[in-house]
C-alpha positions in Angstrom: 0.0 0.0 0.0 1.7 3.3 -0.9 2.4 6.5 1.8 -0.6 8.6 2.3 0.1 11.9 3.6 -2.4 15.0 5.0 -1.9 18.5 5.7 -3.5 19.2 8.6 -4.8 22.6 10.4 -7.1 23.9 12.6 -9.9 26.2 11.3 -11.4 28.3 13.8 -14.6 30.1 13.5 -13.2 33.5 12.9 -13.8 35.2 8.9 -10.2 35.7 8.3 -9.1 32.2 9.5 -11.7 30.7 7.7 -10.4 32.9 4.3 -7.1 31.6 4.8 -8.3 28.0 5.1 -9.7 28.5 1.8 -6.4 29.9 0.3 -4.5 27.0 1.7 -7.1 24.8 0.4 -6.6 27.0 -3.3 -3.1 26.1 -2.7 -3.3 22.8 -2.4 -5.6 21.9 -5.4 -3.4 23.8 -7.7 -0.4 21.7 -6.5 -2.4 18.8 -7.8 -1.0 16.2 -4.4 -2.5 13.1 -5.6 -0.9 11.3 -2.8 -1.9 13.9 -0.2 -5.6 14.8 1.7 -6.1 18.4 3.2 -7.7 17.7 6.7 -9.4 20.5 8.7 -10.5 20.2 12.3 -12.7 22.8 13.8 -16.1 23.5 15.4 -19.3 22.2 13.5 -20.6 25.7 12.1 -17.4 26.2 10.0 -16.1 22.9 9.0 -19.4 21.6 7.8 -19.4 24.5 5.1 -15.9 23.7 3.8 -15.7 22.2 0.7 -16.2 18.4 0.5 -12.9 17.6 -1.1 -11.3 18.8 2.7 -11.3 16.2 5.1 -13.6 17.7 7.3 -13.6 16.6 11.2 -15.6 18.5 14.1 -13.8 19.3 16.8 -14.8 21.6 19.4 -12.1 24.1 20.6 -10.2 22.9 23.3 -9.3 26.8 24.3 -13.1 26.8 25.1 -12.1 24.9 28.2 -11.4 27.8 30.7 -8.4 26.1 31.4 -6.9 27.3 28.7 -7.4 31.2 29.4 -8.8 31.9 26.2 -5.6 30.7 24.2 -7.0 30.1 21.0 -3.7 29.1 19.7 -3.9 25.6 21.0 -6.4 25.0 19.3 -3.5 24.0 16.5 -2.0 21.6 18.7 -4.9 19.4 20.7 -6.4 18.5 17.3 -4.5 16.1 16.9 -5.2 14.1 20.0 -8.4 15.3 20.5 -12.0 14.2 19.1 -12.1 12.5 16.0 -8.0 12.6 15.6 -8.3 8.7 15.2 -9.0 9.1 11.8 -5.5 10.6 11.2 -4.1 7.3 11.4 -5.1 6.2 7.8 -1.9 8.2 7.1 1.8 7.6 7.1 2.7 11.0 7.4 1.6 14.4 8.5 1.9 18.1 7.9 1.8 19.7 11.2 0.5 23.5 9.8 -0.6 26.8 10.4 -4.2 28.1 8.1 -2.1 31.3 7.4 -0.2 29.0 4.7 0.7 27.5 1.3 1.9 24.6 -0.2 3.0 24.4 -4.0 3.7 21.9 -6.8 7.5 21.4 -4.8 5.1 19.7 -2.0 5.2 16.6 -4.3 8.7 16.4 -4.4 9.4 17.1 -0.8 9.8 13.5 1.2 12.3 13.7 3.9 13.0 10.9 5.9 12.9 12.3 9.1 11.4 14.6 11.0 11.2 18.1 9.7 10.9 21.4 10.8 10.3 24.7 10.0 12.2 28.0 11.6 10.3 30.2 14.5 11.4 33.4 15.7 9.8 33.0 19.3 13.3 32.7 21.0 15.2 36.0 20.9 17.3 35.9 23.9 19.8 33.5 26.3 17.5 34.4 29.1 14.1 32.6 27.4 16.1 29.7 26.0 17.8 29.0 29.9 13.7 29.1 30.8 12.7 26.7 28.3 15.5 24.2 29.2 14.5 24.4 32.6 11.0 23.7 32.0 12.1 20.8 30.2 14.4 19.6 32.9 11.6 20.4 35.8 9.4 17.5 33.3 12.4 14.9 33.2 12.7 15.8 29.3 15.6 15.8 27.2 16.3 19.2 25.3 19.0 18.7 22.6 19.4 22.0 21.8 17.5 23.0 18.6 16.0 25.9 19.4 13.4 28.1 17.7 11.2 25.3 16.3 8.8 26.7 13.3 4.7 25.8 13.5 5.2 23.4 10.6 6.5 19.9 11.3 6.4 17.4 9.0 7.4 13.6 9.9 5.4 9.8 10.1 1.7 10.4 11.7 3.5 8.4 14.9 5.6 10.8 15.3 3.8 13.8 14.8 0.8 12.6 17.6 3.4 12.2 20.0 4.9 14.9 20.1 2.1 17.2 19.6 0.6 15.2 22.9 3.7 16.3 24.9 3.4 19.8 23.6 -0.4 20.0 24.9 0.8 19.1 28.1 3.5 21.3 28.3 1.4 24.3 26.9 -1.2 23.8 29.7 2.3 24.0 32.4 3.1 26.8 31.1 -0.2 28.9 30.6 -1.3 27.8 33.8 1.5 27.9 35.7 4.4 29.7 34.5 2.3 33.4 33.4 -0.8 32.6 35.7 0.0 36.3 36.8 2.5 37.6 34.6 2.1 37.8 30.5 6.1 38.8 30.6 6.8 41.0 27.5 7.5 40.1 23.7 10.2 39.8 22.1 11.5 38.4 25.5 9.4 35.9 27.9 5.8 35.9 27.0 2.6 34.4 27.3 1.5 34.5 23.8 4.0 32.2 22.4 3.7 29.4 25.0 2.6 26.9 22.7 5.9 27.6 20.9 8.0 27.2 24.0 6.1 23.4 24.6 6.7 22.7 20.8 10.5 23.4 21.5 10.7 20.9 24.4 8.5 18.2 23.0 10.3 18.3 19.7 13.5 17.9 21.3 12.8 15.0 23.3 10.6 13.1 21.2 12.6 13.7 17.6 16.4 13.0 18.1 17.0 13.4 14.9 14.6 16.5 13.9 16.1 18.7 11.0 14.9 22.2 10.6 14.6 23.2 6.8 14.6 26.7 5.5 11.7 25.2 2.7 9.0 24.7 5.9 7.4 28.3 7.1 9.4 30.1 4.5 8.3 34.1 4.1 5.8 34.7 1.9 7.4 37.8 1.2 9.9 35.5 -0.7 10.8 36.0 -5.1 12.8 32.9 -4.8 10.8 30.4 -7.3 7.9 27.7 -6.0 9.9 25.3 -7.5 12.1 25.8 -4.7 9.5 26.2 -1.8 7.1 23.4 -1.0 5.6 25.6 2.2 5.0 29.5 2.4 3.8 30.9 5.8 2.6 34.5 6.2 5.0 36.0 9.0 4.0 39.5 10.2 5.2 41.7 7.7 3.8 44.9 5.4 5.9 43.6 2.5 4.0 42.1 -0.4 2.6 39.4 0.2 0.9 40.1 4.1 -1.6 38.6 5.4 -2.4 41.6 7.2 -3.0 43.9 4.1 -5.1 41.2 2.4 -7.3 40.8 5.5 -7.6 44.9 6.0 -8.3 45.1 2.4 -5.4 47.2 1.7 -5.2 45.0 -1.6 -7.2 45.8 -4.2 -8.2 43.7 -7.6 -5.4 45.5 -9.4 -2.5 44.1 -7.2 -4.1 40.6 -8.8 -3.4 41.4 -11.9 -0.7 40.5 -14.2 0.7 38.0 -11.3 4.0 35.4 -12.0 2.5 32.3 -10.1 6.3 30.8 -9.9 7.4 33.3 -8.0 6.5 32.6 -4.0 4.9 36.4 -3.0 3.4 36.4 -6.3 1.8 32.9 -5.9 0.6 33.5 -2.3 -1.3 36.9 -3.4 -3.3 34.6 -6.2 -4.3 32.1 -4.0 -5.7 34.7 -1.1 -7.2 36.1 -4.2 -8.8 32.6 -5.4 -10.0 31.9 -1.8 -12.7 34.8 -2.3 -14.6 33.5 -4.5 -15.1 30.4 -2.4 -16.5 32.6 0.2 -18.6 34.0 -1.7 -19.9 30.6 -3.0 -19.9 28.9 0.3 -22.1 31.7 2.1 -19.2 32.8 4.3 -18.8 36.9 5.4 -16.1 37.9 2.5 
């Protein structure tokens, strides 16, 4: 029986989540991955209006729980334990992904052996990496040093489960515990990138041999060439293409025209682009 891979992302009920859903989804049918399913978790009122090519599972939002303190970001993370996540063993691999994303054709090509990571930018000092090594020791967990850990992973569905399972646990240490009365402040120690600081510790004890890859999360500000870059993620940024600007509507139908879809900021501005029209179609706000 051949590999069967999935990209998989949470899709929260919110407009502009649900437009870049779409525009990952756009993504993804114009790579034409005929080995690969798109598979969105989310609540009921949003996943059962995606379109029926997405894998579709309901999944409440665990940052409902008032445990989680209204961190919605999660959400991204207990998917793939939670409700319904059985069904993600029908695949020997997994995409581990943020809905502010792309793949392209290069996705088809891209098969690494091991497990793969993209780059983050959540760890900006000595001071938070020494706290996020002790947080690991505190748990009995081995951290190998890799360090800044993108939101994309990519490795065998195993592998993937695991270690998001350890980052869930972690995550809930560290929102409850560690900033029950303190946010800290960004770039240093701070609350709104915990779920980054548990992917850093469970990646690092449950993937020896994790390799980061500059091809994973890479800018969509990039004019390098999609034949290059299998996975675009929208960083913060008012360089063409943002995420921000598109959801602000700072874009307008004439920045769509006369596009070079090879180019990575160029491709990412057609797809966002494309995703309209499916809101339109599939009743959403647009």
């Amino acid at each position: 029986m051949p590999d069967r891979r999935a990209i998989v992302c949470y899709v929260d009920d919110h407009n502009h989540v649900i437009q870049q859903a779409l525009a990952l989804r756009q993504s993804w049918l114009y790579s034409e991955c005929d080995d690969t399913d798109l598979v969105a978790f989310g609540p009921e009122s949003v996943v059962s209006r995606l379109p029926e090519d997405v894998v579709r599972i309901v999944q409440a939002p665990a940052a409902d729980d008032p445990v989680w303190r209204k961190y919605r970001r999660v959400n991204s993370i207990t998917c793939f334990n939670g409700t319904g996540s059985e069904q993600l063993e029908s695949y020997s691999h997994l995409l581990r992904t943020d809905v502010d994303t792309f793949i392209t054709p290069a996705w088809n090509e891209f098969r690494p052996t091991m497990f793969t990571h993209g780059k983050g930018g959540y760890s900006n000092s000595d001071d938070v990496r020494q706290r996020i090594r002790d947080i690991a020791a505190e748990y009995g967990l081995q951290h190998r040093g890799i360090t800044n850990v993108g939101a994309t992973w990519y490795g065998s569905t195993s592998l993937v489960r695991r270690a998001a399972a350890f980052t869930e646990l972690l995550a809930k240490h560290i929102i409850t515990h560690i900033f029950a009365t303190d946010e800290g402040k960004w770039p240093g120690w701070f609350r709104g990138v915990s779920v980054m600081y548990a992917c850093e510790i469970a990646v690092n004890h449950c993937a020896p041999d994790a390799e980061r890859t500059h091809v994973l999360d890479s800018p969509s500000t990039s004019e390098l060439p999609i034949v290059q870059i299998p996975h675009i993620h929208c960083w913060h940024t008012d360089k063409k293409f943002s995420k921000h600007w598109f959801m602000s509507r700072r874009y307008t139908e004439e920045d769509a025209q006369n596009l070079d879809l090879s180019i990575v900021r160029d491709y990412c501005m057609e797809m966002a682009f494309r995703s309209l029209e499916d809101l339109k179609q599939l009743g959403f706000p647009h």
